[in-house]
VOBA-1610 file (N, C-alpha, C; in pm, whole numbers, padded with zeros to 5 digits, always signed):
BEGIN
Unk-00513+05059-00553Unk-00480+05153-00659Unk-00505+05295-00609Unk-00422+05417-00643Unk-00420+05504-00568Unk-00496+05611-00700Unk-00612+05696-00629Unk-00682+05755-00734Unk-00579+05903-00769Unk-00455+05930-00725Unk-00394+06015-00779Unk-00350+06023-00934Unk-00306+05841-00929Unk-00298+05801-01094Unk-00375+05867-01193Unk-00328+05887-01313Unk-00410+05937-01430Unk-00475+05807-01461Unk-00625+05867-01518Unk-00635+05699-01633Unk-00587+05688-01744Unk-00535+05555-01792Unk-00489+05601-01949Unk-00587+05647-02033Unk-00710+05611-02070Unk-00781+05711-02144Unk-00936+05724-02089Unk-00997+05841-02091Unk-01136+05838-02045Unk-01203+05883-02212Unk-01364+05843-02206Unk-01424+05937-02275Unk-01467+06050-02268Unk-01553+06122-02378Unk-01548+06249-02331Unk-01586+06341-02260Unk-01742+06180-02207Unk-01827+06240-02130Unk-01765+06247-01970Unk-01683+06108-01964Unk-01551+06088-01830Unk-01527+06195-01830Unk-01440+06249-01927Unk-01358+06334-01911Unk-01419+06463-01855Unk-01528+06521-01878Unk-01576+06625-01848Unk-01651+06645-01705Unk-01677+06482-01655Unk-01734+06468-01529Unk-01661+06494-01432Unk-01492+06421-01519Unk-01381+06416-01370Unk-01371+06564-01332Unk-01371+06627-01488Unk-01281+06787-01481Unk-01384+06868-01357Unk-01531+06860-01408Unk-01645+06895-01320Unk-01663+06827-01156Unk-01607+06724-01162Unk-01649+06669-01001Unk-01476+06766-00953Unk-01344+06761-01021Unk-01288+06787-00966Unk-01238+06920-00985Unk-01349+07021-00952Unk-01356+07184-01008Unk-01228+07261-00950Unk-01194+07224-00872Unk-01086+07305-00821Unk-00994+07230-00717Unk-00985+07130-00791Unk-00870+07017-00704Unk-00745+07020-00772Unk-00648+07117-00757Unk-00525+07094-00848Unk-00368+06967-00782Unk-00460+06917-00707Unk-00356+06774-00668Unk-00363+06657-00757Unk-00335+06578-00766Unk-00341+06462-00857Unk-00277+06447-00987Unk-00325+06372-01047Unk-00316+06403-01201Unk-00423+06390-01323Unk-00370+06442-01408Unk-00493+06431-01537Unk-00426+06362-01690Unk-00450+06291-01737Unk-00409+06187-01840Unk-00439+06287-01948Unk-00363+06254-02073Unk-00394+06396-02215Unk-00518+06403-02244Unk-00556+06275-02220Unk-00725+06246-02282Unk-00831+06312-02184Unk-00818+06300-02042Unk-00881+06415-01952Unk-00888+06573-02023Unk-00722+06603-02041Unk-00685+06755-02059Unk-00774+06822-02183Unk-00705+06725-02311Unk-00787+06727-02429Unk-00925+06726-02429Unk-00969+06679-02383Unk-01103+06658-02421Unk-01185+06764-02316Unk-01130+06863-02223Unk-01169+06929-02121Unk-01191+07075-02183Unk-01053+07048-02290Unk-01037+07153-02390Unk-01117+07176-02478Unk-01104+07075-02562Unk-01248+07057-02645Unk-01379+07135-02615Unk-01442+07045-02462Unk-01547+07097-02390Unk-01575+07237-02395Unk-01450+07308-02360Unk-01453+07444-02285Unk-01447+07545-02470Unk-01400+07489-02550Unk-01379+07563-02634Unk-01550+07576-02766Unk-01610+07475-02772Unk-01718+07438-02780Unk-01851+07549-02742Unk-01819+07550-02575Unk-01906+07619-02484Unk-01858+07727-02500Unk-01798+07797-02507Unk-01724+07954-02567Unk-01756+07943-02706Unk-01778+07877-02811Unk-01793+07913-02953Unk-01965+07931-02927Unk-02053+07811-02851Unk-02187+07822-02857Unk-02249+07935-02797Unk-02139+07978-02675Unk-02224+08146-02609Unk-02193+08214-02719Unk-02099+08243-02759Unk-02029+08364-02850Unk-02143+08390-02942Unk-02182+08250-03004Unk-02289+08255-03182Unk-02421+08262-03079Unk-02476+08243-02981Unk-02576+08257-02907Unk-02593+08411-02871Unk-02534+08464-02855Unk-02481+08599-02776Unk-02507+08756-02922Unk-02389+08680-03034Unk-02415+08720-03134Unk-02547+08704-03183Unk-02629+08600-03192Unk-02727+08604-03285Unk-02873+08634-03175Unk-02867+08624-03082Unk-02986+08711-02996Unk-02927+08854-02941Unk-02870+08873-02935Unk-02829+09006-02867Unk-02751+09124-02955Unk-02625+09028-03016Unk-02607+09090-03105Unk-02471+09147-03109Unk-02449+09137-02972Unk-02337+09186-02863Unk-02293+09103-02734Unk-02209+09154-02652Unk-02169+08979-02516Unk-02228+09063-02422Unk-02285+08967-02381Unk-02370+08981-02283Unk-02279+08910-02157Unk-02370+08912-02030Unk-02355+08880-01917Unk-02355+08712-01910Unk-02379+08642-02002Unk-02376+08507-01938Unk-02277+08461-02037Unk-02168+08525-02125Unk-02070+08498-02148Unk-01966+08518-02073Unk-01992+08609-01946Unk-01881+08639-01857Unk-01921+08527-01767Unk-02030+08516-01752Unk-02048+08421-01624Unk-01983+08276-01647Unk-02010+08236-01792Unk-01945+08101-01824Unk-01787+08086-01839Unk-01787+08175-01860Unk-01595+08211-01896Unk-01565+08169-01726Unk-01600+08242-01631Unk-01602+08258-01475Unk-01584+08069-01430Unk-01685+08070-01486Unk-01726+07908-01496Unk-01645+07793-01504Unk-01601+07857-01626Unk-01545+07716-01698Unk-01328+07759-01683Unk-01361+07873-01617Unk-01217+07917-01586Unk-01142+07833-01496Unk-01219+07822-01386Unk-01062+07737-01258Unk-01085+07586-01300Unk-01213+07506-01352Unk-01161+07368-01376Unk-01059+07364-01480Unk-01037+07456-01553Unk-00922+07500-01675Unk-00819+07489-01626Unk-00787+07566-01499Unk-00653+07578-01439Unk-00581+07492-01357Unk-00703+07421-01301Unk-00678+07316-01180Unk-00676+07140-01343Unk-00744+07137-01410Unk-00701+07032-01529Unk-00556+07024-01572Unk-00528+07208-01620Unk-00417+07211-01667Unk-00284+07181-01560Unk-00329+07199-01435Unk-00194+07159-01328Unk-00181+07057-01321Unk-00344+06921-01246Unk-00282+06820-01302Unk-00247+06715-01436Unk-00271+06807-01494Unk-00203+06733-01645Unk-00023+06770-01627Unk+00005+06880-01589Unk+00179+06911-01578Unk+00212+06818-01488Unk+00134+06792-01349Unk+00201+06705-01298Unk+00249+06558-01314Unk+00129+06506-01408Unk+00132+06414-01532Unk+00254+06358-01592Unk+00356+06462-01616Unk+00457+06484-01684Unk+00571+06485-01551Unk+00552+06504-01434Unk+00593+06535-01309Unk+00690+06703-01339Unk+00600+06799-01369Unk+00620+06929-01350Unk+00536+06981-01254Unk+00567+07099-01190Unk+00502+07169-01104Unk+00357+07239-01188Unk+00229+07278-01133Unk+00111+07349-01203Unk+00149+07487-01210Unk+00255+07545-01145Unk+00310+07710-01174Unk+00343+07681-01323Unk+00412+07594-01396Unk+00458+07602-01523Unk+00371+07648-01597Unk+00238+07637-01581Unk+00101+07724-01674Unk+00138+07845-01682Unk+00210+07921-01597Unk+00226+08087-01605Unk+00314+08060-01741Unk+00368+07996-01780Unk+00424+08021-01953Unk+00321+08066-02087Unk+00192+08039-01994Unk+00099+08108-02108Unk+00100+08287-02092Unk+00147+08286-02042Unk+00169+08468-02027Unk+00251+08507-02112Unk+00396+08410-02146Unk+00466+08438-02265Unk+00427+08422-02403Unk+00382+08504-02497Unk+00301+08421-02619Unk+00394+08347-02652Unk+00316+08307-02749Unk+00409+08192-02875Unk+00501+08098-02833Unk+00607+08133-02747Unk+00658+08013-02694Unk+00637+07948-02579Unk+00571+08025-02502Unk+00527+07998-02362Unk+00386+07879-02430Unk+00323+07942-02554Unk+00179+07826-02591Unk+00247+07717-02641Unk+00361+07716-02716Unk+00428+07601-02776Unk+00513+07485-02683Unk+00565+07533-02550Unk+00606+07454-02500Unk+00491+07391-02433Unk+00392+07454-02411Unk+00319+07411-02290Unk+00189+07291-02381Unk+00197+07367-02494Unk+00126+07254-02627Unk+00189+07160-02592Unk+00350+07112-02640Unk+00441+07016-02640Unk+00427+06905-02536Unk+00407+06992-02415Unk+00415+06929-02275Unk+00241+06849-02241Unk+00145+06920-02321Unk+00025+06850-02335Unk+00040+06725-02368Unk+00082+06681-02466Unk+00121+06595-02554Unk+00173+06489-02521Unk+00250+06497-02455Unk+00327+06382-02367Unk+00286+06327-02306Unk+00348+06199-02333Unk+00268+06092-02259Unk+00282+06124-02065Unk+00203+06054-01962Unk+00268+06094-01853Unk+00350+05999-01844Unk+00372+06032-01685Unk+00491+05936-01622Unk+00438+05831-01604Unk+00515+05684-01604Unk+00420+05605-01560Unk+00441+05562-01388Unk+00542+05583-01384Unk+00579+05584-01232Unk+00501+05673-01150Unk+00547+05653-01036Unk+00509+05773-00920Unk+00545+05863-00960Unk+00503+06029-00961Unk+00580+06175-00939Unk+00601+06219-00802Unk+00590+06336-00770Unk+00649+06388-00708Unk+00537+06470-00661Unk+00405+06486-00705Unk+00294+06506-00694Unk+00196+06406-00691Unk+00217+06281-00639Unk+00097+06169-00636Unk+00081+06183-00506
//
């Protein structure tokens, strides 16, 4: 079995280990339940600095930049192989630069199931 495959579903703690062991590996692929739940993670950890930040300081401090820093390229390298998932290229993320429809297709494309075959990126 070739570990390029997505799994069909991990939990959430999986999910956050793969995203973390694989911090900046944008080869392979990532199953919705990887992506999702990576999302989750990251959005979580940005709400808990933010109300942390706010309620001791008062203001953003320095270890909201550092986590953003942080939790930024397993974001980017998840989100590629989840496109490839779908067998799209990981450049297709630059559609988040377009608002609104660039977030809606790329929502859409979350969503989808992957391929179950080989891509073109395994």
């Amino acid at each position: 079995e070739s570990t390029n495959y997505a799994a069909p579903h991990q939990s959430f703690i999986d999910a956050i280990t793969i995203c973390l062991s694989k911090y900046a590996v944008f080869s392979g692929r990532a199953s919705r339940s990887e992506f999702w739940y990576w999302t989750l993670f990251s959005t979580l950890i940005h709400l808990a600095v933010g109300f942390l930040e706010g309620f001791f300081a008062g203001r953003q401090t320095a270890i909201g930049w550092i986590v953003a820093l942080v939790i930024f390229l397993p974001g980017i390298a998840v989100q590629a192989r989840r496109l490839h998932d779908i067998d799209r290229s990981g450049w297709w993320q630059l559609l988040l630069l377009v608002p609104i429809i660039g977030w809606i297709i790329l929502i859409f494309w979350n969503c989808r199931r992957g391929v179950i075959n080989s891509t073109r990126f395994d």
